[in-house]
N, C-alpha and C positions, 0 to 999 in steps of 0.2 A: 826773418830779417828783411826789410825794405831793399827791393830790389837793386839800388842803385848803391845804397851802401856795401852790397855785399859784388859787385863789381867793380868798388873801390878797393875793398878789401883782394878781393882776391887778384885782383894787378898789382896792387903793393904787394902780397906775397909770393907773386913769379915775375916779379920786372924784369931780373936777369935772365933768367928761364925763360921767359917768351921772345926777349930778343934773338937768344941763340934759338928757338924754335924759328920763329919767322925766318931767319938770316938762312935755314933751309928748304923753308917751305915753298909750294907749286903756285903762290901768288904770282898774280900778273901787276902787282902793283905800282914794278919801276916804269916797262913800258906807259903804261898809262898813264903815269904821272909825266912822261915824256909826250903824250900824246897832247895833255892840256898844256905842258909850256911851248907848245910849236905854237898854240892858240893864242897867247899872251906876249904883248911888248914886255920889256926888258923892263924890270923894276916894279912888276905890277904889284900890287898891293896883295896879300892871300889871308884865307885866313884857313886853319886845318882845327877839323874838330875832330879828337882824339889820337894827338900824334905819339902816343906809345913812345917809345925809345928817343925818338927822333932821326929815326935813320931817314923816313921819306922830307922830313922838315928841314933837312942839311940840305937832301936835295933840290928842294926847291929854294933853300935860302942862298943857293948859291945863283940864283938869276930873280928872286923875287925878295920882295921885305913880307915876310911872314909872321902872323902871331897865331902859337899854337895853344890850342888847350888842350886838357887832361883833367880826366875824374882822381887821377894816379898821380899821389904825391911822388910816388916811388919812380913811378914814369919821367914824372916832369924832371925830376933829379938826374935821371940817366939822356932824358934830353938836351939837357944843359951841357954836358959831354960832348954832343953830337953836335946838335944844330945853334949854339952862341951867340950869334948874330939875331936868334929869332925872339919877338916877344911873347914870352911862357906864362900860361896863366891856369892857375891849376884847380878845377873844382866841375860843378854840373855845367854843360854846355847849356842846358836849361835857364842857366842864371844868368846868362851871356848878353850883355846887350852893346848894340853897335849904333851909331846914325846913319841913316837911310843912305847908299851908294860909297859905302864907307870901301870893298872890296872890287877888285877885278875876277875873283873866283875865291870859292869854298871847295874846301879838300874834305870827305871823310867816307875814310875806309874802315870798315870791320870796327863802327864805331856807332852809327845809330841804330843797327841790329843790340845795341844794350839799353837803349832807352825803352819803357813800357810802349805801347802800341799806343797809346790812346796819347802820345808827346808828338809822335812822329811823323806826321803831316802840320802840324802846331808847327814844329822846328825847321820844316823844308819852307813854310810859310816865311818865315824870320830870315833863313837864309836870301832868298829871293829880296827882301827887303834891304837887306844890308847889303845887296849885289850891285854894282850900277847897272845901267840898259846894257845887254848883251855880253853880262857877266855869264863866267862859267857855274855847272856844277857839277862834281866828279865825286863820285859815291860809288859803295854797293850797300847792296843788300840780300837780303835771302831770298829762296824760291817758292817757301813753305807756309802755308797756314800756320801758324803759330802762337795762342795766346800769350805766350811766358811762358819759359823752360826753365827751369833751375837742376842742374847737373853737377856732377862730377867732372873734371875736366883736365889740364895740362896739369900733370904732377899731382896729382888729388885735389888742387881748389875748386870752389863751391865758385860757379856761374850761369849768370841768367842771360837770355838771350827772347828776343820777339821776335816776331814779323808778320808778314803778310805775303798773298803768294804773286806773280810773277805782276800777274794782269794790273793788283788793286795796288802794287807797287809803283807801277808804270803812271798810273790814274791820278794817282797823289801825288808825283812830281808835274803831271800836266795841271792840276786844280793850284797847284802851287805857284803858278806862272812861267814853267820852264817849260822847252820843248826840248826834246829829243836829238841830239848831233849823234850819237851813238851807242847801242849798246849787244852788250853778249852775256850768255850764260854760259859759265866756267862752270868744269868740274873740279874742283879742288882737292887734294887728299890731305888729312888731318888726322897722321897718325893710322894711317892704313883704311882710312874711312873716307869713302865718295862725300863731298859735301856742295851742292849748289851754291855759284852766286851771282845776280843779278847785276851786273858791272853797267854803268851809267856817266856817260857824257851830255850833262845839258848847257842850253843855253839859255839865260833868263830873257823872257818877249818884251818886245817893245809894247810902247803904250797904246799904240793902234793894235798889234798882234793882240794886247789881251782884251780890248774894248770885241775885235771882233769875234773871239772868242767864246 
């Protein structure tokens, strides 16, 4: 099965199931999303790529106009619950297109770890573009070499997962026109299992910052 279909698939068959998973889990993902709106005036435009439930998409739609996307019909459904106010659009973030400065920041957590490798410097590319000057960007990603995994995973569904490891992470958010405000590597537990992840605050460069570059 094409990797992306079957990450569609398998969050429509645990939408519920993964929200009550997360709503437990050792993410740092409120902090930080508290971290970017200290960064942001009041009604900034956002946009989140892969907002699962919608639990983090309430939260920022309660000080930003947000538009979320979702590969997960099932997803998008239970964010509708959640976050109402936000505009939901449900399919490949691949497909996504914005005009240029269209954003004050891009959100995505535990979300471009499911795109193929060979997307994902393409997509931090695109973000940057649809960022205005000294937009955010708030992601993670893995620690790992990675070509593509396909696993068993929450509740027995079939998921895929990429990456790359910490350094050639780092490298591909600088090639992409951001620079560094901050990051760390979290140990996570998922089910009694250590799992790395590369947690990333950037900041899109000015047009001198990337000329000098």
């Amino acid at each position: 099965m094409d990797p992306k279909a079957l990450v569609q698939e398998g969050y429509d068959n645990i939408a519920p199931r993964y929200l009550e998973w997360t709503s437990g889990s050792s993410s740092p993902r409120m902090p930080y999303l508290q971290k970017l709106l200290k960064c942001l005036p009041a009604r900034s435009k956002v946009l989140e790529l892969g907002c699962g439930a919608g639990k983090q998409t309430r939260v920022l739609s309660e000080h930003c106009e947000v538009t979320a996307n979702d590969v997960s019909a099932a997803q998008i459904q239970l964010a509708r619950q959640h976050a109402p106010d936000a505009v939901l659009i449900q399919g490949d973030m691949m497909e996504l297109t914005f005009p240029p400065d269209t954003f004050h920041a891009v959100v995505a957590l535990y979300s471009i770890i499911h795109l193929p490798r060979s997307e994902q410097a393409l997509l931090l590319k695109r973000t940057a573009e649809w960022l205005e000057e000294g937009g955010y960007l708030l992601m993670n990603l893995g620690t790992r070499d990675d070509p593509g995994t396909v696993a068993s995973w929450l509740d027995g569904c079939r998921m895929y997962w990429s990456g790359f490891d910490a350094a050639t992470n780092r490298e591909m958010v600088r090639l992409a026109g951001f620079e560094l405000v901050e990051e760390e590597i979290t140990q996570e537990v998922e089910d009694g299992v250590v799992v790395p992840f590369l947690w990333m605050l950037a900041k899109k460069k000015g047009r001198r910052e990337k000329r000098a570059g």
